[in-house]
N, C-alpha and C positions, 0 to 999 in steps of 0.2 A: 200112287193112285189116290184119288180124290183132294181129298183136305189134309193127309197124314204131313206131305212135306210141307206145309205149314208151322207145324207143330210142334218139328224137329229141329228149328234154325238159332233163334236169338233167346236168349233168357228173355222173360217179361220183368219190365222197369218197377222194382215194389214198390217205389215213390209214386205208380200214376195209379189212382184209384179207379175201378172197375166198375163196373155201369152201377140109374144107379142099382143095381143088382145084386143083392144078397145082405138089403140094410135091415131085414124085418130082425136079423139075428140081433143085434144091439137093442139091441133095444130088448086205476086202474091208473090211470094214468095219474099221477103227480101232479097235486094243484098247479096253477100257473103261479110263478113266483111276483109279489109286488115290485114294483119299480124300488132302484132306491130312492130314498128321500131323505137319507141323510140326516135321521133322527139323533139327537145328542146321545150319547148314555148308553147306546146300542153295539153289542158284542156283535161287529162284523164277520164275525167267522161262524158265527150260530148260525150265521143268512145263507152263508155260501160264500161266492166268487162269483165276481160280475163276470157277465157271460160272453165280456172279448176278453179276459181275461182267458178264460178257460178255454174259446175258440181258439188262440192264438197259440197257448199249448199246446195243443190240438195240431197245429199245423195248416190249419185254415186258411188265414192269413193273420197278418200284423194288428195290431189293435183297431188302427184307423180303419183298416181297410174291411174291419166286423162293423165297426161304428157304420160306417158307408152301406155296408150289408143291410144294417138293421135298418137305413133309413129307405132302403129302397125294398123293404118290407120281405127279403128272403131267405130271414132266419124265422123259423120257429121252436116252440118249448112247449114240450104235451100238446100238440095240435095246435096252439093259437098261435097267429104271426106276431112276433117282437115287435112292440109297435115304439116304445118310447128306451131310451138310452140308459146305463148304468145296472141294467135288471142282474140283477144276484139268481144262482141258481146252485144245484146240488150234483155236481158229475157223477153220483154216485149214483141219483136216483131220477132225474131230469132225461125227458128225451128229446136232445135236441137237432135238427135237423137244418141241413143249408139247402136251399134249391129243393126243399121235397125228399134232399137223401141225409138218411138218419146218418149222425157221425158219433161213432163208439168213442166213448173220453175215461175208461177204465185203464187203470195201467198194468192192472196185476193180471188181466186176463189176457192170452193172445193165440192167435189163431193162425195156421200157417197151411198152404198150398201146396204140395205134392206132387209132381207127373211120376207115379211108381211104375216103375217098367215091368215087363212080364216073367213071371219068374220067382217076385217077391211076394214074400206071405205078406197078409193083412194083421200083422200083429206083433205085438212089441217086444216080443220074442220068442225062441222058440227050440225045444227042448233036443230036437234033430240037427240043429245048426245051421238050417237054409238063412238065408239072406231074407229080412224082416224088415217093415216098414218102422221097426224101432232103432234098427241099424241106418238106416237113413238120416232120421232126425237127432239119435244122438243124446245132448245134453244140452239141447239148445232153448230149452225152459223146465223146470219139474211141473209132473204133474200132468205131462201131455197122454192124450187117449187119444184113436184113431175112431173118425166118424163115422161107422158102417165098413163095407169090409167090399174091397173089390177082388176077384177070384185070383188066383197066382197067375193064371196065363190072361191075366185082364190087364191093361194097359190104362193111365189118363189120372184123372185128376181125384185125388184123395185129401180130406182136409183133417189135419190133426190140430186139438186144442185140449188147454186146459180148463176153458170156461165146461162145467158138465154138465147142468142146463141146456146151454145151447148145443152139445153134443147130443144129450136127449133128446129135445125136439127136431134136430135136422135128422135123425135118424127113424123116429116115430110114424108109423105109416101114418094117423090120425092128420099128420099137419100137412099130408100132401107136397112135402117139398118135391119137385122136379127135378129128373137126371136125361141128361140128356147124352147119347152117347155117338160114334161110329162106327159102324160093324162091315166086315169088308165080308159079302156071302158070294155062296159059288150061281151062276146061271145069270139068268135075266131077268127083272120084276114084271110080274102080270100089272097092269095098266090100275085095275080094281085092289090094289092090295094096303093101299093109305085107308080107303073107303073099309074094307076088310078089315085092317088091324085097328081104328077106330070105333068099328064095331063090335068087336070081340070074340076072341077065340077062348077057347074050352079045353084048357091043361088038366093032365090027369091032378090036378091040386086045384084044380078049378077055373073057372074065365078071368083073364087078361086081355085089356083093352089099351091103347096106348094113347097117348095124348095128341100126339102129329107123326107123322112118318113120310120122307121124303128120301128123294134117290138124289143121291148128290154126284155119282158119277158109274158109268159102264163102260167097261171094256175086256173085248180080248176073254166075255166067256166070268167076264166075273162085274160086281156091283160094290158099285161104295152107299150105303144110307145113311141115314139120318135118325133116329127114333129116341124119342122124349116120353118118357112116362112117369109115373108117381108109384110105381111099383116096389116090394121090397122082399120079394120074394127071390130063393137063393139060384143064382143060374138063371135068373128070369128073360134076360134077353136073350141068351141063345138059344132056351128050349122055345120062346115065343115063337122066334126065325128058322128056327128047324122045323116046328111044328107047322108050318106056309109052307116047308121046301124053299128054304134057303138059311143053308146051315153056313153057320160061321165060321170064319177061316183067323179073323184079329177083328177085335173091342177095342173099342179105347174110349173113354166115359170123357167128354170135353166140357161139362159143366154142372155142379150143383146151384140148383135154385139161381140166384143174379151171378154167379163166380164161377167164371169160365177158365180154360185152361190156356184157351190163345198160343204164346209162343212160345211157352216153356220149355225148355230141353230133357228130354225125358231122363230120372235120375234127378232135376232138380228140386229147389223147395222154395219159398219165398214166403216172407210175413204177409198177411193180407193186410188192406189198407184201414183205415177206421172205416170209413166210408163202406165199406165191402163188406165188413164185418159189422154195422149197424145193419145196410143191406139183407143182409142175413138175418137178422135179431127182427127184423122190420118181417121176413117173411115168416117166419114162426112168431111170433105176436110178444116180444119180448119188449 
């Protein structure tokens, strides 16, 4: 029903770079760098790494092919377009962006995508033996934390990382990040209920409003939606949908903030892209 067999078919390719309920619990820019100029006497490493250098590590593309970038004016560094060739920069502390979308050039930090199936705790382990979203990931970096907490019988995309920073702030109700989920409820939707849950409703913990809300399929006595919110309160989508009269039957959360879950196969995991992971850095103000 709806979008679910979408969801269930192909792993998602971790080479192609990419464009939430019970998270309240977790919880200027870098001058522009001078051109080089090829001063005599000068400790090139003090400067940095020229910045097709570092794009090209990166996986951007080939050196030529950033040279081409910069001349066609679609790289930038702290805000300003690269405008002339050879610029030194600092990957540690430089933000630099191809097309508008930031790209992460950190090596020691990394961030990885989750479809956790229903059933598993949100945590990295656990003193009862159930099946953990730490048994999932394993040993596949030190140092991983899981970003907020999706409910055992909750389904979809969960993002663990070691950077902690960015775990704080995509968890922090303050930065407003967006979760977007699909929730299969019983009955039919009243015509006024986008207009309604936009508006706000009144939980015994107090009003929740959602950001968009859309029916994405009915049939047969039952509805598939859509609902996006910045909420981080625990159970928030289904008390919201219960609280309309239409109680939930399967969740599945399809995206934090730009990082959707697409075709992942539930049970899998994937590294996010730099791209997807600047993305993310770009929507908490990092």
């Amino acid at each position: 029903m709806g979008d679910w067999t979408a969801m269930d078919t192909a792993p998602h390719d971790d080479s192609t770079p990419g464009p939430a309920e019970g998270w309240s619990e977790d919880m200027e820019l870098a001058p522009a760098h001078p051109g080089d100029r090829g001063r005599s006497g000068t400790d090139a490493s003090a400067e940095g790494e020229r910045l097709q250098k570092v794009l090209a590590r990166a996986g951007v593309g080939s050196r030529r092919v950033v040279e081409n970038m910069v001349d066609q004016g679609r790289i930038s560094v702290n805000g300003k377009t690269v405008a002339v060739q050879g610029m030194r920069v600092d990957p540690e502390r430089d933000k630099i962006a191809v097309d508008g979308v930031r790209i992460e050039l950190r090596d020691d930090r990394v961030t990885y995508a989750l479809n956790k199936p229903p059933g598993v705790i949100t945590a990295m382990s656990d003193d009862r033996n159930r099946p953990t979203v730490g048994d999932m990931v394993g040993d596949l970096a030190p140092g991983l934390v899981h970003v907020g907490r999706l409910d055992q019988d909750t389904e979809g995309l969960l993002l663990v990382t070691n950077d902690g920073e960015l775990a704080h702030r995509l968890a922090h109700p303050s930065y407003e990040v967006k979760k977007t989920y699909l929730a299969q409820v019983s009955g039919s939707v009243p015509r006024d209920m986008a207009r309604r849950l936009r508006s706000g409703v009144e939980l015994e913990d107090g009003p929740v409003k959602v950001d968009s809300f859309r029916v994405v399929d009915t049939h047969a006595g039952q509805s598939v939606v859509e609902v996006v919110l910045h909420e981080g309160r625990k159970h928030i989508v289904r008390r919201l949908l219960a609280s309309v009269g239409l109680p939930v039957s399967r969740l599945t959360r399809t995206a934090v903030g730009p990082v959707k879950l697409e075709r992942m196969r539930s049970g899998s995991i994937r590294r996010l892209s730099r791209a997807e992971v600047g993305a993310l850095e770009e929507a908490v103000g990092l």
